[in-house]
VOKESE-826731 format. One record per atom (N, C-alpha, C): x, y, z; residue number from 0; chain. Coordinates in steps of 0.2 Angstrom, whole numbers, plus 5000, padded with zeros to 4 digits. Layout:
BEGIN
<rovo px="X" py="Y" pz="Z" seq="NUM" mol="A"/>
...
//
This chain:
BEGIN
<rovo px="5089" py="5009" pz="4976" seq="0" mol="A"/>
<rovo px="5082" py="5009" pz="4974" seq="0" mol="A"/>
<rovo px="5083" py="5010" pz="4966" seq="0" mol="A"/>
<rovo px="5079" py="5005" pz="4963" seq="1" mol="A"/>
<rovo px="5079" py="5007" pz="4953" seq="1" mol="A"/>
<rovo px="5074" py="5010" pz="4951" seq="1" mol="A"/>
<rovo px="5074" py="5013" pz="4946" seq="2" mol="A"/>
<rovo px="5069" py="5017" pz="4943" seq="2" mol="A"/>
<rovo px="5063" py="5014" pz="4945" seq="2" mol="A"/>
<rovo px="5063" py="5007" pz="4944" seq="3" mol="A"/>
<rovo px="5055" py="5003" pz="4944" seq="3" mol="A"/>
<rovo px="5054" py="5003" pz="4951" seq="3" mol="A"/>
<rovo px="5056" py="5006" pz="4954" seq="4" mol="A"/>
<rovo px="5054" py="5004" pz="4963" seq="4" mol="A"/>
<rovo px="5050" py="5012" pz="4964" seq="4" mol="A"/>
<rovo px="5044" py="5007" pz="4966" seq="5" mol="A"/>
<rovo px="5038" py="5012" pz="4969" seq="5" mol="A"/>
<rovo px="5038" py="5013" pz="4976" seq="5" mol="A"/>
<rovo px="5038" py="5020" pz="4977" seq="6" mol="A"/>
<rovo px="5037" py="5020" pz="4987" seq="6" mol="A"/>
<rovo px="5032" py="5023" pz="4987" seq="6" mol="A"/>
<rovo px="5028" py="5019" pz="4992" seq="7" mol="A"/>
<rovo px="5020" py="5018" pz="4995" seq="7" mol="A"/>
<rovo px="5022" py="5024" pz="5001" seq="7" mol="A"/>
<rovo px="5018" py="5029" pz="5003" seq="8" mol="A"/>
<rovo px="5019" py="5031" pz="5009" seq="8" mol="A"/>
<rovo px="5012" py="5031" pz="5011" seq="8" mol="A"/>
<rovo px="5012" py="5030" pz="5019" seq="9" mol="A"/>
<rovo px="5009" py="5027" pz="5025" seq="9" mol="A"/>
<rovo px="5008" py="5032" pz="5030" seq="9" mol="A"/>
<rovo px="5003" py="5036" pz="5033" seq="10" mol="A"/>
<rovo px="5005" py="5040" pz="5039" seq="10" mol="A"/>
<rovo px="4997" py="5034" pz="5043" seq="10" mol="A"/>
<rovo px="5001" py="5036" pz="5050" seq="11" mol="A"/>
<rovo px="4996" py="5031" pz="5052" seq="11" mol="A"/>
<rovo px="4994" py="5036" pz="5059" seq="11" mol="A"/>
<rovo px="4987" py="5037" pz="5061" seq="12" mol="A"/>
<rovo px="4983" py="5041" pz="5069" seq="12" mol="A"/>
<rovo px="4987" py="5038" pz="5075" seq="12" mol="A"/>
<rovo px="4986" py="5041" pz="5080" seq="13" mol="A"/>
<rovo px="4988" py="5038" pz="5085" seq="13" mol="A"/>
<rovo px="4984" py="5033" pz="5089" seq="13" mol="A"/>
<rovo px="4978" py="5031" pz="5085" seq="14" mol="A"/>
<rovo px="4976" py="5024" pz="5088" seq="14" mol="A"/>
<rovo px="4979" py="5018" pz="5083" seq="14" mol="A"/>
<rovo px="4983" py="5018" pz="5078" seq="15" mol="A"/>
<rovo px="4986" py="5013" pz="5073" seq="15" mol="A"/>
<rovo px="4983" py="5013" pz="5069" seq="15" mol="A"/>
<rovo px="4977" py="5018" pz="5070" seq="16" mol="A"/>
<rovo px="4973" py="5017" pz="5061" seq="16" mol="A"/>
<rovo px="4977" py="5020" pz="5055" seq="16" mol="A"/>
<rovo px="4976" py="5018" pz="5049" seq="17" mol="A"/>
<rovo px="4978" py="5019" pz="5043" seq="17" mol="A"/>
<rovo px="4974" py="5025" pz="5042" seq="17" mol="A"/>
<rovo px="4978" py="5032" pz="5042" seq="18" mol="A"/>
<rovo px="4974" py="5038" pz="5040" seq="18" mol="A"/>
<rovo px="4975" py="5041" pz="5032" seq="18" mol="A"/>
<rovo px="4981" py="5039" pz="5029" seq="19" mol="A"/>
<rovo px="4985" py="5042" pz="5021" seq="19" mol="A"/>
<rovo px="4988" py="5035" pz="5020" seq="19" mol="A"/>
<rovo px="4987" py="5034" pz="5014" seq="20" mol="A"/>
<rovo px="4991" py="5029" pz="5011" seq="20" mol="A"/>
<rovo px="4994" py="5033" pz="5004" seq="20" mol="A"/>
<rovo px="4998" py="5032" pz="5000" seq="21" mol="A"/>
<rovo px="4996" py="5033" pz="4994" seq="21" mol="A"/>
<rovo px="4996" py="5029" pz="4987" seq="21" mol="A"/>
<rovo px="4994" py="5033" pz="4981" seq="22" mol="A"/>
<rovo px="4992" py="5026" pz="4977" seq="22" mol="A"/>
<rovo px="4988" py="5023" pz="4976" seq="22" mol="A"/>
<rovo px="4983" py="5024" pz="4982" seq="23" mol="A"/>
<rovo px="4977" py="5021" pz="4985" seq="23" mol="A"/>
<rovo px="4973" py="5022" pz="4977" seq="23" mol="A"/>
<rovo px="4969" py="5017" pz="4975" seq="24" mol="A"/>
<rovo px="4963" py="5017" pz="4971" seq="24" mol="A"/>
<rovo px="4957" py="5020" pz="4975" seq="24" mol="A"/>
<rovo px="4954" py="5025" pz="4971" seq="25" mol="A"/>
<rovo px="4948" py="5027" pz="4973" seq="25" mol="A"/>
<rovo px="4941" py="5023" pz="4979" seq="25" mol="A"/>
<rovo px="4941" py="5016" pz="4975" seq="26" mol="A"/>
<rovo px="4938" py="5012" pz="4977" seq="26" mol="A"/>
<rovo px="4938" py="5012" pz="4987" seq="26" mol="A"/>
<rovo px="4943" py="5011" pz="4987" seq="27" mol="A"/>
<rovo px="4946" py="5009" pz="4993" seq="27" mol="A"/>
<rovo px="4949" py="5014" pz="4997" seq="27" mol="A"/>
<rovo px="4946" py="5010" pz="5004" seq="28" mol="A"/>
<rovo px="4947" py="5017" pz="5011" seq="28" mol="A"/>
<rovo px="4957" py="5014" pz="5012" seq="28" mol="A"/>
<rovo px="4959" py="5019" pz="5014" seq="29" mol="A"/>
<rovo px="4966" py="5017" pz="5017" seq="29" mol="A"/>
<rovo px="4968" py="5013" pz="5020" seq="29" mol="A"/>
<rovo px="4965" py="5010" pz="5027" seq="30" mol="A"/>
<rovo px="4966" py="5003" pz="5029" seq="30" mol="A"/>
<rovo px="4965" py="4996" pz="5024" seq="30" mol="A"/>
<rovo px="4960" py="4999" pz="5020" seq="31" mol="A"/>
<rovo px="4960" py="4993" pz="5015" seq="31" mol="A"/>
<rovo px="4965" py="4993" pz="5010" seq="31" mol="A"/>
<rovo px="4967" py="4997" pz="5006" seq="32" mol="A"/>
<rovo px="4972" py="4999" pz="5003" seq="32" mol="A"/>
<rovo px="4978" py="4994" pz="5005" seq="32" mol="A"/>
<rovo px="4981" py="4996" pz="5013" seq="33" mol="A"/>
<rovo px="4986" py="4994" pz="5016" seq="33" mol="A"/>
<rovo px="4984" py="4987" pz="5018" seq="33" mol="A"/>
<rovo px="4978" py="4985" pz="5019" seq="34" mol="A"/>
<rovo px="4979" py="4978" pz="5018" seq="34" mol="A"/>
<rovo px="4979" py="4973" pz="5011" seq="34" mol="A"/>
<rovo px="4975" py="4976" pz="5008" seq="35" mol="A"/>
<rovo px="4978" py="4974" pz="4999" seq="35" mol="A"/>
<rovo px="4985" py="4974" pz="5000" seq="35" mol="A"/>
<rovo px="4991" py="4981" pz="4999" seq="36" mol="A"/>
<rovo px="4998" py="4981" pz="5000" seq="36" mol="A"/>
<rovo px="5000" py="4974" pz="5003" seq="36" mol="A"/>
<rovo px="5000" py="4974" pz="5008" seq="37" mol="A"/>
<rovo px="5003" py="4967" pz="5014" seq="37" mol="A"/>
<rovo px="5001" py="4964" pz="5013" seq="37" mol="A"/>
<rovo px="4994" py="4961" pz="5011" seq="38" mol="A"/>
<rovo px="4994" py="4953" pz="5009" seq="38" mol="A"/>
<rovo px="4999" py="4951" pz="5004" seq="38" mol="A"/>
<rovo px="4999" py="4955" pz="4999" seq="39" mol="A"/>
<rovo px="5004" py="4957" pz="4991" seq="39" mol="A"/>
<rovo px="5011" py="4957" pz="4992" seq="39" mol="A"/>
<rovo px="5012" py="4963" pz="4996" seq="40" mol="A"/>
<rovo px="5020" py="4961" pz="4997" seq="40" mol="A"/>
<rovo px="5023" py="4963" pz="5003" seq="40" mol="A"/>
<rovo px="5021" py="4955" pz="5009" seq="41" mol="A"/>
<rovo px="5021" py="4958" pz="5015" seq="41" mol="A"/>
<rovo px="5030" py="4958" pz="5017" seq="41" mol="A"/>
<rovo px="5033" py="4958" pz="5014" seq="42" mol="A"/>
<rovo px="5042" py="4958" pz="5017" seq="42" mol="A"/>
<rovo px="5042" py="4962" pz="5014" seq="42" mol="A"/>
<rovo px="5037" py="4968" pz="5010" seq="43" mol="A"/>
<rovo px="5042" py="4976" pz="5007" seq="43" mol="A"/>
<rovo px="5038" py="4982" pz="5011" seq="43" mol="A"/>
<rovo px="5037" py="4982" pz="5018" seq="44" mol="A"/>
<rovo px="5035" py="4985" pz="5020" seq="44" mol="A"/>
<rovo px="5039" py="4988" pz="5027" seq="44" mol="A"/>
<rovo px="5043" py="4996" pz="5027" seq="45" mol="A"/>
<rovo px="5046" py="4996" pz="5032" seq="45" mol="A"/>
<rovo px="5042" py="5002" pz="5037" seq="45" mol="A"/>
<rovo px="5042" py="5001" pz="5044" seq="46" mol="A"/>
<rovo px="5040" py="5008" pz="5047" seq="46" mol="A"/>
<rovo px="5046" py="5012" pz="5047" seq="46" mol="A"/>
<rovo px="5044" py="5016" pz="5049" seq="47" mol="A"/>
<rovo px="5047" py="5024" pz="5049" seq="47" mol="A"/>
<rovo px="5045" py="5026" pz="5058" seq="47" mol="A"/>
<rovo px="5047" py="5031" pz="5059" seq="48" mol="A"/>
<rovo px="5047" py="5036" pz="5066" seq="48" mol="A"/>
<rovo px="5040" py="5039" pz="5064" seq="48" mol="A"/>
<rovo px="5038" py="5041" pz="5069" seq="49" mol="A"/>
<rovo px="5033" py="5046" pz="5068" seq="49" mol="A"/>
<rovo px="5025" py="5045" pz="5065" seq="49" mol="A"/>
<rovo px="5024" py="5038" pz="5066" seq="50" mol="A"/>
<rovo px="5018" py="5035" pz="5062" seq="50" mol="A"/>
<rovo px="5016" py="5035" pz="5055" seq="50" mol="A"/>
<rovo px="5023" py="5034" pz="5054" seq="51" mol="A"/>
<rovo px="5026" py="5034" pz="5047" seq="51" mol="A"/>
<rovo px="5027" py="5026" pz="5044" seq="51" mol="A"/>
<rovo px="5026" py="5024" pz="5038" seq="52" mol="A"/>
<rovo px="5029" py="5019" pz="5035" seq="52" mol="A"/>
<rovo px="5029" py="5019" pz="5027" seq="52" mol="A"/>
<rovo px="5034" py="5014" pz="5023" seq="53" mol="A"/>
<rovo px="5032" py="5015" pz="5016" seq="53" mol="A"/>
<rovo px="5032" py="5008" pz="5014" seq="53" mol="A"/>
<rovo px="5030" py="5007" pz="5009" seq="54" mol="A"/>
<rovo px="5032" py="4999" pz="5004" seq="54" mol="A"/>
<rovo px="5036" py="5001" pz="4999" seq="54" mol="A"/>
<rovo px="5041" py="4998" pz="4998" seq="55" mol="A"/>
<rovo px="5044" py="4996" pz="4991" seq="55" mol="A"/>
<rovo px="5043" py="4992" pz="4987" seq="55" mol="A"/>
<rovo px="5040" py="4993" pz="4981" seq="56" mol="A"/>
<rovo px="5037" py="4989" pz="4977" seq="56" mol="A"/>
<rovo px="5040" py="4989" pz="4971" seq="56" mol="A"/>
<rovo px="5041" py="4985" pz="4967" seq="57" mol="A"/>
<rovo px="5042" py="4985" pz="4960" seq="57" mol="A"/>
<rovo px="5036" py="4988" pz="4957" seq="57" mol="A"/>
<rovo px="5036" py="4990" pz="4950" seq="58" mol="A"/>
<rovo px="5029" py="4995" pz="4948" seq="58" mol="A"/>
<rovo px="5028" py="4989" pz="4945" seq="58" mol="A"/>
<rovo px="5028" py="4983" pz="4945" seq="59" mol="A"/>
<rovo px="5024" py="4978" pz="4942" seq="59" mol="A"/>
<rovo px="5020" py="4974" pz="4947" seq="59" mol="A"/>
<rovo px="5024" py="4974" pz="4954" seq="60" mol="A"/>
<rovo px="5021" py="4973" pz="4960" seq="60" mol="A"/>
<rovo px="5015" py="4974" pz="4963" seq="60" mol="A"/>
<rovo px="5016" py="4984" pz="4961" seq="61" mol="A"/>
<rovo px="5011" py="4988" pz="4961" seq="61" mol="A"/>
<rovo px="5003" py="4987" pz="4957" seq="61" mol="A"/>
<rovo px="5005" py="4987" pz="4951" seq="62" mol="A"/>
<rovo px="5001" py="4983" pz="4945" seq="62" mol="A"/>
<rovo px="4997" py="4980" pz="4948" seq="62" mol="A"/>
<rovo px="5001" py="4971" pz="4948" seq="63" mol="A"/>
<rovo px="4999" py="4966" pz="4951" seq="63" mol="A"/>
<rovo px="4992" py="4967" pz="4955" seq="63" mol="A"/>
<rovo px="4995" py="4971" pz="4962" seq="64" mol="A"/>
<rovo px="4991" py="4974" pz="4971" seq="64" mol="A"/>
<rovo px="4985" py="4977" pz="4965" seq="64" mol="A"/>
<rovo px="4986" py="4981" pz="4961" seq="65" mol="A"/>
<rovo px="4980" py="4985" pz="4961" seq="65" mol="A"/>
<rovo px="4976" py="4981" pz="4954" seq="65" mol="A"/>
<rovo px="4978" py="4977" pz="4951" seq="66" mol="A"/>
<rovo px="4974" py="4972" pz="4946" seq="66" mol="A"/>
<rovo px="4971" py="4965" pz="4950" seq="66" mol="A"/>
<rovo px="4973" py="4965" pz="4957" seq="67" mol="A"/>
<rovo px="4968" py="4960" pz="4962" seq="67" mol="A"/>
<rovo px="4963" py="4963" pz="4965" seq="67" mol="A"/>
<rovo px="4965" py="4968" pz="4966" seq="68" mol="A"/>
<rovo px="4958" py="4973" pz="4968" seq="68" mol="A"/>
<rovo px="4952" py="4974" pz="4964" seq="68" mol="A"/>
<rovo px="4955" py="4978" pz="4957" seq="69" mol="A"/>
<rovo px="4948" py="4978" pz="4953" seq="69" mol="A"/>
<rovo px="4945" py="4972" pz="4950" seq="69" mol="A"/>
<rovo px="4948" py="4967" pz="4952" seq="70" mol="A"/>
<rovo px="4947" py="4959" pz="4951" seq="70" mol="A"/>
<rovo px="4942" py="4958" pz="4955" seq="70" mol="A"/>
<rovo px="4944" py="4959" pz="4963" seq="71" mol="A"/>
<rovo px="4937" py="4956" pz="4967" seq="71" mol="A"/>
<rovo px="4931" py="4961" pz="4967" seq="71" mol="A"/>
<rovo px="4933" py="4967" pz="4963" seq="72" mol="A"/>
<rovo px="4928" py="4970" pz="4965" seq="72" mol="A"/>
<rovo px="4924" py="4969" pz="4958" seq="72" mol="A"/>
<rovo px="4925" py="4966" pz="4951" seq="73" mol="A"/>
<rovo px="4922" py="4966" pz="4949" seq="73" mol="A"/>
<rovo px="4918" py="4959" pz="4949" seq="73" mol="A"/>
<rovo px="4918" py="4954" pz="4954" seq="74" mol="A"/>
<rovo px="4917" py="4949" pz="4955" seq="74" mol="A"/>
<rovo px="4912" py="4949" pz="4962" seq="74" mol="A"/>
//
């Protein structure tokens, strides 16, 4: 992993909901957050044990996911 690589951490309920993300913009509940993430870079996404999961992002990746957000949301 390089200095540029950003780790997203995911804890998820035990119904599957999306409970912590992080990173997350204010704007957005955590399921949304993590659907933003996955649409953006859905092959950097790994689970973990324990209702756990994270993405690995590039911080320009990051960028990118959170400059389409405040995109739709100012539209």
């Amino acid at each position: 992993m390089t200095a540029d690589t950003m780790m997203i951490h995911v804890r998820f309920g035990n119904d599957g909901s999306v409970v912590e993300i992080s990173e997350r913009p204010a704007s957005l509940s955590p399921p949304e957050w993590f659907k933003a993430l996955s649409e953006a870079a859905p092959n950097l996404y790994q689970a973990l044990s324990g209702g756990r999961g994270v993405f690995r992002l590039g911080k320009d990746q990051l960028d990118a996911a959170r400059a389409k957000v405040v995109a739709s949301e100012a539209a």
